[in-house]
C-alpha positions in Angstrom: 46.8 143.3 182.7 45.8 139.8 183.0 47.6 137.7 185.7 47.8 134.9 182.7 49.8 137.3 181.3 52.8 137.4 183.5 52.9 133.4 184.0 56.1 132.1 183.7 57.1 130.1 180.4 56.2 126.8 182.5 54.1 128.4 184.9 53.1 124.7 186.6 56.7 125.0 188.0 55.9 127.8 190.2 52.1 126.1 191.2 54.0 122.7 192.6 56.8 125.2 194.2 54.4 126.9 196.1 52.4 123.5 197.1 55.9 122.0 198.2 56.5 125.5 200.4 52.7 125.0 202.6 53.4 121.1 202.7 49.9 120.4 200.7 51.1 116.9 199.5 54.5 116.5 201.5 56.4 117.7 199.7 55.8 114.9 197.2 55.1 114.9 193.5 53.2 112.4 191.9 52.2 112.7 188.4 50.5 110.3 185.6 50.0 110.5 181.5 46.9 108.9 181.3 46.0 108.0 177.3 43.0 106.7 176.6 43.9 103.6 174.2 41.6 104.2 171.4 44.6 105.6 168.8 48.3 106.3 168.4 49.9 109.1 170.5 50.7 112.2 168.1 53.0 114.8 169.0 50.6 117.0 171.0 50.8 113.9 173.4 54.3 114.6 173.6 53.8 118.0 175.2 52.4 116.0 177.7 54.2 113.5 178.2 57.4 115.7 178.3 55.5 117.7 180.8 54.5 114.8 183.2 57.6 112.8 183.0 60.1 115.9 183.3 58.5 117.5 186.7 58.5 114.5 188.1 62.0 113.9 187.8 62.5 117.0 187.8 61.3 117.5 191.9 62.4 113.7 192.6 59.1 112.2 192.1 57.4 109.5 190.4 55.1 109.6 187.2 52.5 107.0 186.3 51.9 105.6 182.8 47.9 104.8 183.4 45.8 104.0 180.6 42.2 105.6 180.9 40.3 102.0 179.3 36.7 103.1 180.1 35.6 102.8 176.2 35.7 99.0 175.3 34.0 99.2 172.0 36.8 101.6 170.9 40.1 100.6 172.8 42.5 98.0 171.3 45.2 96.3 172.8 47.3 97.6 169.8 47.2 100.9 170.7 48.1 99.8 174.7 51.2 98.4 172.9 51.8 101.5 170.8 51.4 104.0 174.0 54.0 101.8 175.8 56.4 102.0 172.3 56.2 105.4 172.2 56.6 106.7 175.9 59.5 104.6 175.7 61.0 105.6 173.0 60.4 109.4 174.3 62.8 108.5 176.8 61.1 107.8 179.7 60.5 104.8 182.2 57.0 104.3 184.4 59.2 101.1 186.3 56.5 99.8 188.3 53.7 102.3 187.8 52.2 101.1 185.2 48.3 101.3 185.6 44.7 101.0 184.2 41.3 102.7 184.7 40.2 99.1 184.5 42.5 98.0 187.8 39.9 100.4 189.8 36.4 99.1 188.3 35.5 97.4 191.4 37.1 100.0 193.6 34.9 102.4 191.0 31.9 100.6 191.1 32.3 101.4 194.9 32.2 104.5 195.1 29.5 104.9 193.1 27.2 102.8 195.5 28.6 105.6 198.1 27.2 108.3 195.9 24.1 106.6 195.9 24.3 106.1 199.7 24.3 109.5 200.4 21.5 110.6 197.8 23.9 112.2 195.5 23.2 109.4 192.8 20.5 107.9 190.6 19.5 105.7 187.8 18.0 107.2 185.3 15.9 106.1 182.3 15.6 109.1 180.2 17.1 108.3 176.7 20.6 109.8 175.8 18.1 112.1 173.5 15.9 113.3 176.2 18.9 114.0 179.0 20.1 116.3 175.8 16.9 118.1 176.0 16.7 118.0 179.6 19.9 119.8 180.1 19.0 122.9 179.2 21.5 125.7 177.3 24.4 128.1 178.5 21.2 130.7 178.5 18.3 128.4 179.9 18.6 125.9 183.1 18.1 122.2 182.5 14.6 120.4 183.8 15.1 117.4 186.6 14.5 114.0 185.3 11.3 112.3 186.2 13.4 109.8 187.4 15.8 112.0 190.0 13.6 111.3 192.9 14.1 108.0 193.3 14.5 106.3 196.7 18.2 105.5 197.7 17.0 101.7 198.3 15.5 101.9 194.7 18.5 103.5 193.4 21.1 100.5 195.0 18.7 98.1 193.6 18.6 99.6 190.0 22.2 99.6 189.7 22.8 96.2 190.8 20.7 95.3 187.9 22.8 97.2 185.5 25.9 95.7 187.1 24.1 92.3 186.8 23.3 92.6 182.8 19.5 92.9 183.3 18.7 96.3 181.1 19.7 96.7 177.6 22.8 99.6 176.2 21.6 102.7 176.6 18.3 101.2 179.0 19.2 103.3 181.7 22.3 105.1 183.0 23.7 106.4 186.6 23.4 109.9 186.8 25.2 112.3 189.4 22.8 114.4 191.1 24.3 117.7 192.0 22.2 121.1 190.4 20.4 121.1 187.0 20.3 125.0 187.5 23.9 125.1 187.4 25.8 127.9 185.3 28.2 124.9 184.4 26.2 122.8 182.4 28.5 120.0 183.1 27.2 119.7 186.3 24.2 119.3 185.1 23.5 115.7 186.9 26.5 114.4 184.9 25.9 110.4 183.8 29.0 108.5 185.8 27.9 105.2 184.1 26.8 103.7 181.4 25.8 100.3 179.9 28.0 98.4 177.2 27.8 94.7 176.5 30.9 94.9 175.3 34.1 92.9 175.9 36.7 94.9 177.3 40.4 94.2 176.0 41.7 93.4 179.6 38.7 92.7 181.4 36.7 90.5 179.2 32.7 89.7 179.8 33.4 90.9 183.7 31.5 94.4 183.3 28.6 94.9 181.3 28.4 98.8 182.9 31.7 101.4 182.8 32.5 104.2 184.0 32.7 107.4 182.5 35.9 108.9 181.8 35.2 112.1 184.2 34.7 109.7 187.2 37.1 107.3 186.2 39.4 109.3 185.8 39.6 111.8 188.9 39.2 108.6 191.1 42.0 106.8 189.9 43.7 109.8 190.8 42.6 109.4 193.7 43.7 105.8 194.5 47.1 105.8 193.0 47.9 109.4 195.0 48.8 111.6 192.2 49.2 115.1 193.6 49.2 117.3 190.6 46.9 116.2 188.1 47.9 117.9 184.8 46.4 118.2 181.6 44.7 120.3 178.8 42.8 123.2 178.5 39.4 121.4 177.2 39.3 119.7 180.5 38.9 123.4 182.3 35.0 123.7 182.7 35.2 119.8 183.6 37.3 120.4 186.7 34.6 121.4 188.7 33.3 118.2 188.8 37.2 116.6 189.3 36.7 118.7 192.5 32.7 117.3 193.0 33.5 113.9 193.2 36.4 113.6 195.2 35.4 116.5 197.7 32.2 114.6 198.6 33.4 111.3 198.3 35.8 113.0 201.0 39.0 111.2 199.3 42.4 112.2 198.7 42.6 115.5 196.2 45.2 115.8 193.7 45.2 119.1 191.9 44.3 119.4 188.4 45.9 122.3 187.1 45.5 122.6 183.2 47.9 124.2 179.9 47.3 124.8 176.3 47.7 121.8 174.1 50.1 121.9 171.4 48.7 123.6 168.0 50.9 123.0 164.7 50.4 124.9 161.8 50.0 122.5 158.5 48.9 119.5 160.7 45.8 118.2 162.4 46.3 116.5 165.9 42.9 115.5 166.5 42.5 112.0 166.5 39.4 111.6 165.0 40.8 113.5 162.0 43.9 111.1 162.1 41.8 108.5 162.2 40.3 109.6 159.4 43.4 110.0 157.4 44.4 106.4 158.0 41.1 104.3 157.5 40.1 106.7 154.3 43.9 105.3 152.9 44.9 109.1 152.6 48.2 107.5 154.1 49.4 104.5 154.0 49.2 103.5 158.3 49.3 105.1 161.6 53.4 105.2 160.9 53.2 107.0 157.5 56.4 108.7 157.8 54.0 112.3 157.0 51.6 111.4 160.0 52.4 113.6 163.6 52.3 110.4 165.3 55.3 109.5 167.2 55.2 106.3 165.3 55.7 108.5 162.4 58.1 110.4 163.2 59.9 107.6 164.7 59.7 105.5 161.4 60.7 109.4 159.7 63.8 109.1 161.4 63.4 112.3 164.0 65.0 111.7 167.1 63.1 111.5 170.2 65.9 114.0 171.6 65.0 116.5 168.9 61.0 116.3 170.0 61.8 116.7 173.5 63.5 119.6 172.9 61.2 120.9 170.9 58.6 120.3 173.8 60.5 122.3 176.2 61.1 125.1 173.8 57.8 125.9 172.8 57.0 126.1 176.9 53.9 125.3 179.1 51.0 128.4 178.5 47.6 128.8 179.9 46.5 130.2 176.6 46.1 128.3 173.7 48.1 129.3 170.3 49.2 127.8 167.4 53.2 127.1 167.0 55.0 127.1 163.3 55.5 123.7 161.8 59.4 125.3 161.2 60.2 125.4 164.7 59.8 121.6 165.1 62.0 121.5 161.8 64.4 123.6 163.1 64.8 121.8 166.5 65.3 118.4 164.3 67.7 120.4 162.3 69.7 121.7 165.1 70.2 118.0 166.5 71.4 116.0 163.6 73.6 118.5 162.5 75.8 117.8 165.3 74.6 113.9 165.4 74.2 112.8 161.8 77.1 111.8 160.0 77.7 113.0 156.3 77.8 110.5 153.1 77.5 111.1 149.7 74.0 110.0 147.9 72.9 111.0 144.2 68.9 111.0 144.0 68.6 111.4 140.6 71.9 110.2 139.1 73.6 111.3 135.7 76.9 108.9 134.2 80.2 110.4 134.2 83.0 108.8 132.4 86.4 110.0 133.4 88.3 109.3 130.0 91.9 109.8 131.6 91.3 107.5 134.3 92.8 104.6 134.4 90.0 101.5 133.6 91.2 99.3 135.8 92.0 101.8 138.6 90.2 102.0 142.0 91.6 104.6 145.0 89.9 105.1 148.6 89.8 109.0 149.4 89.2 109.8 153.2 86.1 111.8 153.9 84.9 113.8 157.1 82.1 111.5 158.7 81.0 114.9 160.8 82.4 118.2 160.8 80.7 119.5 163.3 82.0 116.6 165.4 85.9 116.7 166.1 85.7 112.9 167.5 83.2 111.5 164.2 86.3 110.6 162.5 86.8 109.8 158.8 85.7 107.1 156.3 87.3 105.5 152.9 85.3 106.4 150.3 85.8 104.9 146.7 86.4 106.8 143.7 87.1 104.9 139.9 86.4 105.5 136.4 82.9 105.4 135.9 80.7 108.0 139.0 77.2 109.1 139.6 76.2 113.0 139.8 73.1 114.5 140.7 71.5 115.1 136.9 70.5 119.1 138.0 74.2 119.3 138.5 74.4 119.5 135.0 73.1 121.9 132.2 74.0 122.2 128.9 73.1 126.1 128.3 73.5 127.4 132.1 72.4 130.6 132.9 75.0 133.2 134.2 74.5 132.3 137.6 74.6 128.5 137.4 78.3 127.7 138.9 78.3 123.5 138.6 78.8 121.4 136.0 78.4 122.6 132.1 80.2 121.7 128.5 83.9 122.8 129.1 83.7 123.8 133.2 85.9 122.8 135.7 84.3 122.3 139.2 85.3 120.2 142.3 84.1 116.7 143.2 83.9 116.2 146.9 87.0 114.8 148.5 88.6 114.1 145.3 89.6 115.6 142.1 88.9 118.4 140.0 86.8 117.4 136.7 86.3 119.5 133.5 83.3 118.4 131.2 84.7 117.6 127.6 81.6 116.0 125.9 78.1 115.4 126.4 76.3 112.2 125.0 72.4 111.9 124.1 70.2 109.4 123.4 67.9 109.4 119.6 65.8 111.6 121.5 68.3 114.2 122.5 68.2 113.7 126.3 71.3 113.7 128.1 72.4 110.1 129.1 76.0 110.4 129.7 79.2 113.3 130.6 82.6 112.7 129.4 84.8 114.0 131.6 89.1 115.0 132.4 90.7 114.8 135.8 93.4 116.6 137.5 94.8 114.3 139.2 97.3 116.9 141.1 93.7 118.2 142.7 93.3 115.1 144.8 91.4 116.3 147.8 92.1 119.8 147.4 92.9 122.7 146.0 95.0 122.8 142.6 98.5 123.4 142.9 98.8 126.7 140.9 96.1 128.2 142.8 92.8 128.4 140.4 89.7 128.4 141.7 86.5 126.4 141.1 82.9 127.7 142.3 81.7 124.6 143.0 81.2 121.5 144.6 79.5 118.1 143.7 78.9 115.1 145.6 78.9 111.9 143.5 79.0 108.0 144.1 81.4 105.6 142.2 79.0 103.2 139.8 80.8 100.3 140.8 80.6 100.6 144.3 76.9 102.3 144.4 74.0 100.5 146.6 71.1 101.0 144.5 68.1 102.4 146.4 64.3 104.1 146.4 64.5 107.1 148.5 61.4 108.7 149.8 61.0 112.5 149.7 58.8 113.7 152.6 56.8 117.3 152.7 54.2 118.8 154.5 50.5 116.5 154.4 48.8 119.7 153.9 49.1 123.0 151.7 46.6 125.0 154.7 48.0 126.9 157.6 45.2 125.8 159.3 43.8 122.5 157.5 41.7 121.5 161.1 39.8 124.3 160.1 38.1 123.0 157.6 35.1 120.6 157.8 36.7 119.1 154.0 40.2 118.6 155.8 41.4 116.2 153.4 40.3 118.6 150.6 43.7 120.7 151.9 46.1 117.7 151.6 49.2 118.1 149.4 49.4 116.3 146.5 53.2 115.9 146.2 54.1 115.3 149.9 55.1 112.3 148.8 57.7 111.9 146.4 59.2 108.0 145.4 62.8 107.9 143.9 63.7 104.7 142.3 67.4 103.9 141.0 69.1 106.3 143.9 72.8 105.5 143.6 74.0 105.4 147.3 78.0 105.1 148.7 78.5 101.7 149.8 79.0 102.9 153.3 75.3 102.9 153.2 74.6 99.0 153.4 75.3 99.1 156.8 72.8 101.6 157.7 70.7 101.0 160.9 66.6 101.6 160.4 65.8 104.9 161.9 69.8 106.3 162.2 69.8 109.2 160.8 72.5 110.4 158.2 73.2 113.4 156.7 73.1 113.3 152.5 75.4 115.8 151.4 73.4 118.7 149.7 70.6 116.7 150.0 69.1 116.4 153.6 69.1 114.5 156.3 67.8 110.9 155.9 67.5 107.3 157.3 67.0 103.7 156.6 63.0 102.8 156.4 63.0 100.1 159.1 59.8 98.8 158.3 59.6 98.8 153.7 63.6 97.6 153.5 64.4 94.8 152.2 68.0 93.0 152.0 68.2 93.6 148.1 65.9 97.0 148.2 67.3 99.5 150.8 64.6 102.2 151.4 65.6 105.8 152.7 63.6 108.2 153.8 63.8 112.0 153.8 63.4 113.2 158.0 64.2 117.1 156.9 65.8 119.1 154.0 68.5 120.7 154.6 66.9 124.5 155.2 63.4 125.5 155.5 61.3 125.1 152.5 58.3 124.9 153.0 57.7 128.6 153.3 58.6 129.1 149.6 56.9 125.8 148.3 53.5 127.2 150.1 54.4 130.8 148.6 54.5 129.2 145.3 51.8 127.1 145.7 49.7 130.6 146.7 50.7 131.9 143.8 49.7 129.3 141.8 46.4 129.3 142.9 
């Protein structure tokens, strides 16, 4: 049996456990989350995040929020600001140890003149093309460059020149020279620099040369004495070269130690896909509420608490595997229905005049803001003459197992009275614009006096106390289990996971709703304010998760279909 196998559900636990027990870093933990700032975090990142931040303070340590800026012609300071949102809004705090890959380029710059020192460096002019060729295959060992034998003194002088502007992008490049017969092709004379006149968001015009990100990035491990160097499973075959540098560069050796990056069926996560989604105008930003960014789920309404619980529920693995969309649902789920409080909103609303109410007559009925919460409380809700029902709480021929509203059915309205349809009005083209309804008014927020029985419920919204407002209905971006898998991604979106509801009929309790506070629509979902698309006179909600799962019938349907 592999030892993978029996690996504890966080199995980096046990790794830093048994480093504390020898005394290999002092009992110390230091970790970092090191983004590169060329896009918005998704919520693979935080799996990572999570992970970083939570040992750390889990085994009284510090983590560092370092941004890996080695790529100026594809880092923005936009996305440093979205990294710092979003980390933040995950819960967690860097304080002081806030750092960047660009802090070290002198330091860098360094120890690449060391490398070259001690002949385990060169410049080499091969073409990006030619080191390709060069390198060989995982079958056939790579050829040296024509170039590797180069005299230290040559070597120094070459890549002063670089520094100092003198050769063109892509003239020349510094090259690592360690085995082009190497079983690991990445240690194939890996290039540690390259040239790109290019300003750099924080640095400006200084550098004309940067680092790449696999000596860049194990050095500023290095210099900012992270012990346990964590991240994902693509960075495996690379960590033989983490080790390279920094064993014969003789410097202090955090451990890299790497877990499987979070998979989610119906959703890409790669970034150049995402990217793709957003500058094709497939969606409408980086925050479309249907994106896996954290912007977008933020901007959804799903609490940060729900995605960190998610994160530790789904567990740290060495092998990689793809987790159910409906477990990140679920864990949403789970959290607002203790957190969210209930109101009453009708999507889709249908009249109902209650002919034995008085016109001129408006009462406030208590409702339950939470049941699930004894300390939520109650609200005043108000109830008059004139209401709002949902219009498929209504049919006009029901079948037999259709329990609401119908000509000459009783049923309950939530919190207040018992109604019984006694006329239905249409407009010259037969549709249904109006229910004329009776009230008991012994029923008020209960049960009837002489014991009968309704089968149902309704929610509804009195019409002259209803916010009007769009609502946004939410689904899954793509129909495909595994959309990533195909080279046509978008060719797998979902047509209808967007669905825009105009004229919603809200309680009035609503107009106070806080962007991104999440509230529970009775029979509906769970919902919240759109903090960026509201407007003072045009409230926008949007759908964070239905009520149960589902998805799985809407993709059985849809397989069907097809």
């Amino acid at each position: 049996m592999s030892s993978e196998i029996s690996l504890p559900s966080n199995f980096i636990r046990y790794i830093i456990n048994e480093d504390n027990e020898t005394g290999r870093y002092d009992n110390t933990v230091v970790t970092r989350f090191p983004p590169e700032p060329n896009g918005y975090l998704h919520i693979g990142h935080a799996k990572s995040i999570c992970l970083n931040f939570g040992l750390a303070r889990e085994y009284g340590g510090i983590c560092h929020l370092r941004f890996d800026d080695t790529n100026p012609g594809r880092e923005e300071v936009e996305y440093v600001d979205a990294i710092k949102e979003d980390v933040a809004w995950l819960g967690f705090d860097w304080g002081r140890h806030l750092y960047y890959a660009s802090d070290h380029f002198e330091k860098l710059y360094a120890y690449a003149v060391t490398l070259i020192r001690m002949g385990k460096a060169y410049v080499d002019h091969l073409t990006a093309d030619e080191i390709r060729e060069y390198r060989g295959t995982l079958t056939e060992p790579g050829r040296e460059s024509p170039y590797r034998s180069r005299s230290v003194e040559e070597n120094l002088g070459l890549f002063d020149a670089m520094r100092n502007g003198d050769f063109a992008d892509g003239q020349c490049v510094l090259r690592a020279k360690i085995n082009m017969a190497a079983p690991n092709i990445v240690m194939r004379d890996p290039t540690l620099y390259r040239i790109r006149k290019q300003a750099h968001h924080r640095t400006g015009d200084a550098w004309c040369i940067y680092p790449m990100y696999d000596f860049a990035h194990c050095l500023s491990d290095s210099i900012e004495g992270i012990t346990h160097s964590i991240c994902t499973l693509e960075f495996e075959n690379n960590r033989e070269l983490y080790d390279w540098i920094l064993d014969t560069l003789d410097t202090h050796h955090p451990r890299q130690i790497e877990f499987a990056r979070l998979n989610l069926t119906y959703t890409v996560l790669s970034k150049r896909r995402l990217i793709q989604l957003v500058e094709g105008g497939h969606v409408s930003g980086w925050d479309d509420p249907r994106m896996p960014t954290l912007s977008g789920l933020r901007r959804r309404g799903v609490p940060a608490a729900a995605v960190r619980n998610f994160c530790e529920r789904i567990g740290v693995a060495r092998r990689d595997s793809t987790v159910d969309f409906g477990l990140f649902e679920h864990c949403v789920r789970e959290l607002l229905n203790k957190s969210a409080p209930r109101v009453m909103a009708v999507l889709r609303p249908l009249k109902i005049v209650i002919t034995n109410y008085p016109e001129d007559r408006t009462e406030t009925l208590p409702a339950v803001n939470n049941p699930e919460d004894p300390d939520a409380g109650t609200r005043d809700i108000p109830f008059s003459r004139i209401l709002y029902v949902e219009r498929d709480d209504f049919m006009l021929d029901p079948p037999k197992k259709f329990f609401r509203l119908a000509p000459g059915r009783e049923v309950r309205l939530r919190y207040a009275y018992f109604i019984t349809c006694t006329d239905v009005i249409t407009d010259e083209q037969g549709n249904i614009v109006e229910l004329h309804c009776t009230y008991d008014p012994e029923t008020r927020g209960g049960d009837a006096p002489d014991g009968r029985k309704v089968k149902a419920t309704l929610h509804w919204v009195s019409a002259a106390h209803a916010i009007d407002a769009e609502v946004r209905l939410y689904s899954q971006l793509f129909f495909k289990e595994d959309p990533a898998g195909d080279d046509d991604f978008i060719a797998g979106m979902n047509p209808d996971s967007l669905e825009i509801l105009s004229g919603c009929k809200l309680e009035p309790s609503l107009a106070q709703a806080e962007p991104g506070v999440a509230h529970q629509f009775e029979r509906l979902g769970y919902f919240c304010n759109d903090g960026r698309d509201t407007m003072p006179d045009r409230p926008v909600f949007n759908r964070i998760v239905t009520l149960k799962d589902t998805w799985a019938k809407v993709q059985k349907t849809q397989g069907a279909s097809g």
